[in-house]
C-alpha positions in Angstrom: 9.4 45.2 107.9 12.5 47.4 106.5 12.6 51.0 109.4 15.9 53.2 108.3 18.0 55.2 111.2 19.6 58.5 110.0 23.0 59.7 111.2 25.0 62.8 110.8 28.8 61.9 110.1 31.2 64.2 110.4 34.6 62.8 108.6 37.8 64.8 108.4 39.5 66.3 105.4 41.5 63.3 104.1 38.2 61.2 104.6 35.8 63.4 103.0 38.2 63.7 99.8 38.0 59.8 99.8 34.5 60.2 100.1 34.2 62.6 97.2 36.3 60.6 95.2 33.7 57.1 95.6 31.0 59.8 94.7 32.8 60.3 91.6 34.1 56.9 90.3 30.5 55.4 90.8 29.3 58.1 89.1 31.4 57.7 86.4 30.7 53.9 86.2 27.0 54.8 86.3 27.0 57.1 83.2 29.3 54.1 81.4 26.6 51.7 82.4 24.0 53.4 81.0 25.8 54.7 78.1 26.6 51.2 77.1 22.6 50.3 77.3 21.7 52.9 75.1 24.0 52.2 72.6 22.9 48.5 72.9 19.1 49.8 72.4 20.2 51.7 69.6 21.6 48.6 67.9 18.9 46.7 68.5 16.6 49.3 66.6 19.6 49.1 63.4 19.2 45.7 64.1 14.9 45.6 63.7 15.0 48.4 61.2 18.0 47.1 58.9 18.5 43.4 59.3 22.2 44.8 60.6 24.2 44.1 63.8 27.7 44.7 64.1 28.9 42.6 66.8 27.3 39.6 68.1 26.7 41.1 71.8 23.2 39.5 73.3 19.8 42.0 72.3 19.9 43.1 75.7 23.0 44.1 78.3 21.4 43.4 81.6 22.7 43.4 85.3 24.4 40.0 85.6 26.4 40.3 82.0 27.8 44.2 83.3 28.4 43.2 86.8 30.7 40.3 85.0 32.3 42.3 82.6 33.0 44.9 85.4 34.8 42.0 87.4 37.5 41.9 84.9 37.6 45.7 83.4 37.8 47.5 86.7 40.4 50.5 86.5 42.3 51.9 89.3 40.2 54.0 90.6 37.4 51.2 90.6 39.8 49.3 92.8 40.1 51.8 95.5 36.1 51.6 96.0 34.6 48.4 98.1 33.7 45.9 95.6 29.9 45.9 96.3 29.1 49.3 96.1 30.1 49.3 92.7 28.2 46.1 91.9 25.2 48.5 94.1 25.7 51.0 91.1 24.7 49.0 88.5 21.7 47.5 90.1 20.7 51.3 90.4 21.1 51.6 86.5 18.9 48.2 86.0 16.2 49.3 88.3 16.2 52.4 86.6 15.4 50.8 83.8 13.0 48.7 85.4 10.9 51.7 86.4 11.5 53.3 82.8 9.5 50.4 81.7 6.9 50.4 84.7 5.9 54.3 83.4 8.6 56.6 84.6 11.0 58.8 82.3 13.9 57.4 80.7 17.3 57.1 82.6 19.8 59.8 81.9 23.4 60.1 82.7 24.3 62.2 86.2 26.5 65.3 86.3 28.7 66.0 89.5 25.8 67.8 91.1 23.2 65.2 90.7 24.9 61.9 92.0 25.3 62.1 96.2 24.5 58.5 97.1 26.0 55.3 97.4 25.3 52.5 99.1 27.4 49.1 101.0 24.4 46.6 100.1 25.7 43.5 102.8 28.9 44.1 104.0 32.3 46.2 104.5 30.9 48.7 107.1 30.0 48.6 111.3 29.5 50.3 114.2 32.5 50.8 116.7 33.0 53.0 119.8 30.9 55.7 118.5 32.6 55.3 114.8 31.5 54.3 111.7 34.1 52.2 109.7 33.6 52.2 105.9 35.8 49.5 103.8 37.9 51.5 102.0 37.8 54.7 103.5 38.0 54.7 107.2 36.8 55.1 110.7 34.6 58.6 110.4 32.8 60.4 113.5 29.0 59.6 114.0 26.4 61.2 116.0 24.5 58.2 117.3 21.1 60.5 118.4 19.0 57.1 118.9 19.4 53.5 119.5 19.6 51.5 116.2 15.9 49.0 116.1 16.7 45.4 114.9 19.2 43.8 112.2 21.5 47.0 109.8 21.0 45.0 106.4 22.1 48.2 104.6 24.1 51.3 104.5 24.1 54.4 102.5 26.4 57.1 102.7 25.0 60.7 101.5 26.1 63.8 100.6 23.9 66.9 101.1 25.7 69.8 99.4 28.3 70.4 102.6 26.9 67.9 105.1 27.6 64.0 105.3 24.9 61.3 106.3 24.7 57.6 107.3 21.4 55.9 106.5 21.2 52.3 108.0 18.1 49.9 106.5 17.2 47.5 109.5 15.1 44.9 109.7 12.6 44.4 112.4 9.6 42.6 113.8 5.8 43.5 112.9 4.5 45.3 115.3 1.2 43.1 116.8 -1.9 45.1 115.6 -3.9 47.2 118.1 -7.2 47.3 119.4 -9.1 49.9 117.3 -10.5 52.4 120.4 -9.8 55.4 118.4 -10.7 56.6 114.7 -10.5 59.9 112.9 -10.8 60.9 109.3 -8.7 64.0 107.6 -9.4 66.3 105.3 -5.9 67.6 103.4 -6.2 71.4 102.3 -4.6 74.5 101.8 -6.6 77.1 104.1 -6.1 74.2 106.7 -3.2 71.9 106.1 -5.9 69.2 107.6 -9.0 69.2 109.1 -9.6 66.2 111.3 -13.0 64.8 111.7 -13.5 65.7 115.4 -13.4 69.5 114.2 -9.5 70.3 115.3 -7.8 71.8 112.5 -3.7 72.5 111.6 -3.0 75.2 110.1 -0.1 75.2 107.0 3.2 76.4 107.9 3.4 77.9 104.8 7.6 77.3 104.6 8.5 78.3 100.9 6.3 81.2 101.1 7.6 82.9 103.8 11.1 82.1 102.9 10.3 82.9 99.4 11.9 86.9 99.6 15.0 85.2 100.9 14.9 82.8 98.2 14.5 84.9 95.3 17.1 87.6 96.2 19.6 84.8 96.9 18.5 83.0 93.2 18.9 86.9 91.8 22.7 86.9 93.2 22.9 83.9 91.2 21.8 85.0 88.0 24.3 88.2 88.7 27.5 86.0 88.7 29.4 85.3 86.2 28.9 81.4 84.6 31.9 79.2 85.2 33.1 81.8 88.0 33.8 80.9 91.7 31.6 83.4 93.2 28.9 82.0 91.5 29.5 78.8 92.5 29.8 80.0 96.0 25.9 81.8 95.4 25.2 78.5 94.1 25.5 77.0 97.3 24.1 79.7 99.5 20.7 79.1 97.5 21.2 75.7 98.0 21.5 75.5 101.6 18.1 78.2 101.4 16.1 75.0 99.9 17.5 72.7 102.2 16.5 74.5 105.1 13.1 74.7 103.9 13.3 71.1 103.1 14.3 70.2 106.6 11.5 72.7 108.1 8.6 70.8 106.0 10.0 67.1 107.1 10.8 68.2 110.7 6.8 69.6 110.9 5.3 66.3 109.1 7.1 64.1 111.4 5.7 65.7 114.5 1.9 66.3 112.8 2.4 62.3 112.0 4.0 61.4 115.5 0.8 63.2 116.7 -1.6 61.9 114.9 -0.5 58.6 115.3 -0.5 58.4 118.9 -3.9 60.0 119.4 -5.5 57.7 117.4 -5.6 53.9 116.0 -7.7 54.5 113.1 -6.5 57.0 110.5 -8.3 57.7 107.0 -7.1 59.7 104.4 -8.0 60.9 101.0 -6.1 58.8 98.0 -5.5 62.2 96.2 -3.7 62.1 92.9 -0.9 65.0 93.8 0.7 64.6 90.8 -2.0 65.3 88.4 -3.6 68.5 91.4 -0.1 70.3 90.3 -0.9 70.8 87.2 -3.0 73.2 88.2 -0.6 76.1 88.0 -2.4 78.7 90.3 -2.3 76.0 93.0 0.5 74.3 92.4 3.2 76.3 94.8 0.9 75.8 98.0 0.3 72.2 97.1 4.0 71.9 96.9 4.5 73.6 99.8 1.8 71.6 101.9 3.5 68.4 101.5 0.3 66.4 102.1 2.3 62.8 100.2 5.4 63.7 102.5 3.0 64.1 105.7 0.8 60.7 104.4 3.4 58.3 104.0 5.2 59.6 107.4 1.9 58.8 109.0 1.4 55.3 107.2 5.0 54.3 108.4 4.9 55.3 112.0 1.3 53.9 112.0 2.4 50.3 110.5 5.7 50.5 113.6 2.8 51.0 115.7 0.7 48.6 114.8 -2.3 50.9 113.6 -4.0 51.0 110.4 -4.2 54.1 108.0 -6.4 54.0 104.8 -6.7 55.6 102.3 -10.6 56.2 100.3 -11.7 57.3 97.1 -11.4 61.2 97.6 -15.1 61.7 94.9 -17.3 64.0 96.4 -16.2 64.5 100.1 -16.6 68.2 99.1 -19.9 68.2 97.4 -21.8 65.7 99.6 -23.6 66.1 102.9 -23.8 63.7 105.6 -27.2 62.8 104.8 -25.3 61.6 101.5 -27.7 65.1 99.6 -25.6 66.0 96.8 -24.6 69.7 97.9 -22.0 71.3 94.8 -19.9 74.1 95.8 -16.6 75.6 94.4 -13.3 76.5 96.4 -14.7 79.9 96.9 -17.7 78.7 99.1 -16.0 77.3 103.1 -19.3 76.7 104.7 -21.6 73.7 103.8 -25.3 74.3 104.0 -27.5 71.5 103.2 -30.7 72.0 101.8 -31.9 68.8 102.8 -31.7 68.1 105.8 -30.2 72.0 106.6 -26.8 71.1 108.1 -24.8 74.4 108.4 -21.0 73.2 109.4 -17.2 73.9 107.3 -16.9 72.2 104.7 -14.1 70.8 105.7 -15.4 68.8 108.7 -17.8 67.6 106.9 -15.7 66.0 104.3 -13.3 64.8 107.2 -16.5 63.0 108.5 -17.3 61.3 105.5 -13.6 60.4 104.6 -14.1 58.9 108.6 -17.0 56.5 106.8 -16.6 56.1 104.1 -15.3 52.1 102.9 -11.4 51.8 102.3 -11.2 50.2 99.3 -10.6 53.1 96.2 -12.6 52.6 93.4 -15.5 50.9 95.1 -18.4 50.1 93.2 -22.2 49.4 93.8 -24.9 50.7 96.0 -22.6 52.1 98.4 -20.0 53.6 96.2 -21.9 57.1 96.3 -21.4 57.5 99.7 -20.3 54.8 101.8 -21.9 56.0 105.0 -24.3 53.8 107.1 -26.0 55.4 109.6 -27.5 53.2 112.3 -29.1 54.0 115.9 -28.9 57.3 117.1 -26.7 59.7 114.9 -24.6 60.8 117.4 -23.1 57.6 118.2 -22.2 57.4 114.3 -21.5 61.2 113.7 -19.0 61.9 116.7 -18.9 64.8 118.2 -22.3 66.0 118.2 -24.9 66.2 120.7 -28.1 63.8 120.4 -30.5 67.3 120.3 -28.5 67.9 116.5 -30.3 64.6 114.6 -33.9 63.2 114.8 -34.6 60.4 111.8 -37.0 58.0 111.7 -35.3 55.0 111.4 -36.5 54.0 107.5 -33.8 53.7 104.8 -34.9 55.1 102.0 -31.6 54.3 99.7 -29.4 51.3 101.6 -26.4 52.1 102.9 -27.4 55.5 103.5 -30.2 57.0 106.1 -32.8 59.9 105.5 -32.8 61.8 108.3 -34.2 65.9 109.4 -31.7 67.9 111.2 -32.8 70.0 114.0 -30.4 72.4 114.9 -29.8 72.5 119.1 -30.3 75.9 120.6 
């Protein structure tokens, strides 16, 4: 498996401008790339509408046929970059492409404020008494914070509006999986950022809102300053560094909920919730935004996998409007406490969808008897439903539906 190691770099002046200038030639080669695949597309389209093609290039430039023609049409400035990273660049603009295809918008060309990356895919970089030397541009000061884990296949240099960084892709073993002692199902919300099914709950740090009167009297500034003008170039970046900051804040809190959660437990279940469509909704869409439940998932799934635990992900139907005796209970957002008139279960609502996330099957989209609930209930309840006392659940053993129990709750006084 691929782990990545970020580093700070610090270069001097006569590096950075070297530095800046990379930036810009792949930059510029990137827009030529792509330029020359749209006009190619468009000729192909003369070509199917008209019967007319003016030149007899192949129907479709790809990466090998650009990464040739680069070889012998490199300008000067081309030569003073390391030969790979420019043949980096146009894989970027292919896979581009390649994910246009797969679903995602169309490519579009990069101004000087969007392109901050590039990348030495196999060689022409290394470590050296606490230095990083870069082909091309020179030995630059790293802060080494952590031992590097395994074999550097890749580095990536990036620029974050005044700030340099080093990102090296390693290669290392699979961690050997883990007896499964421990197991916990989350709930993801906004009144709690997660509710875990053993009751604990984490509250949201809320980030953008409470740096949001900051935020908008800096973005006003802006909008005060002339266009084209230095001082609002300058404002520019003082609102930039205000949504980096948050943007550190949110990643510094998911990786220690995730480093958390991951050592406490070897089982993880989470809800495979389609973020992207939940935004749309635009009175939520700020807190789900701020939340950063994928960010806080996918940190959790990657220190889990170094681990060697499992995290899962369920189909995320009716955790909210389903008891634990698998009684169809609806509710709206409005209503936090669950009461069951079934078998009269009075707990959040949250908890109790953590629970049933906790048991209910992995696999998203499963069909059949168990696909309304996916709860099995067998024995005593509280050796299935963790957490509670054996006073809370009497049931008489007799399965009514299969894969799910019908049981009487008796509350313990």
């Amino acid at each position: 498996m691929n782990k990545s190691c970020k580093f700070r770099i610090y270069p001097n002046k006569n590096q950075e401008v070297k530095l800046n200038r990379t930036l810009a030639t792949c930059r510029h080669l990137y827009n030529d790339c792509l330029g020359e695949r749209k006009r190619q597309a468009e000729l192909n389209r003369l070509k199917k509408d008209f019967d007319v093609f003016p030149w007899g290039k192949p129907e479709w430039v790809n990466y090998y046929e650009q990464k040739r023609e680069l070889a012998v049409t490199k300008t000067s400035f081309q030569k003073d970059v390391y030969s790979q990273v420019l043949q980096d660049v146009i894989k970027r603009v292919d896979k581009s492409f390649k994910n246009f295809f797969n679903g995602f918008g169309y490519p579009r060309f990069q101004g000087r404020n969007r392109y901050n990356i590039f990348t030495y895919p196999q060689s022409g970089f290394g470590l050296e008494d606490g230095k990083l030397n870069l082909s091309k541009i020179g030995n630059i000061r790293i802060i080494q914070h952590r031992e590097i884990e395994g074999k550097i296949k890749t580095c990536t240099i990036k620029k974050d509006i005044d700030q340099w960084y080093v990102s090296f892709s390693c290669e290392i073993e699979d961690h050997p999986p883990v007896k499964i002692k421990t197991k916990t199902g989350i709930d993801a919300g906004l009144i709690s950022l997660i509710t875990l099914s053993s009751g604990e709950e984490i509250e949201p740090p809320k980030f953008l809102r409470k740096s949001e009167g900051k935020l908008t009297l800096e973005q006003k500034r802006l909008s005060w300053k002339k266009k084209g003008s230095g001082k609002r170039n300058k404002q520019r970046i003082i609102v930039s560094k205000t949504h980096r900051k948050i943007r550190n804040q949110r990643t510094d809190f998911a990786h220690k909920t995730s480093r958390m959660l991951v050592n406490n437990y070897d089982h993880i279940k989470f809800e495979d919730l389609q973020i992207k469509n939940m935004v749309r909704n635009h009175h939520l869409a700020k807190s789900i935004s701020d939340a950063g439940w994928n960010q806080l998932m996918n940190f959790t799934k990657f220190k889990a996998e170094c681990a060697g635990k499992v995290v899962e992900f369920v189909n995320p139907a009716g955790t909210s409007q389903t008891c634990i005796c698998g009684y169809p209970v609806p509710k709206d957002l409005s209503l936090r406490i669950h009461r069951c008139p079934q078998c009269g279960l009075v707990m959040k609502r949250d908890r109790v969808s953590a629970i049933l996330i906790e048991n209910r099957p992995s696999t998203v989209g499963t069909t059949g008897i168990n696909a309304r609930q996916g709860l099995l209930i067998e024995g005593r309840c509280s050796g299935t439903l963790r957490g509670f006392s054996p006073e809370w659940f009497t049931f008489d053993g007799k399965y009514y539906n299969p894969g799910v129990a019908r049981f009487s709750c008796i509350y313990a006084q």
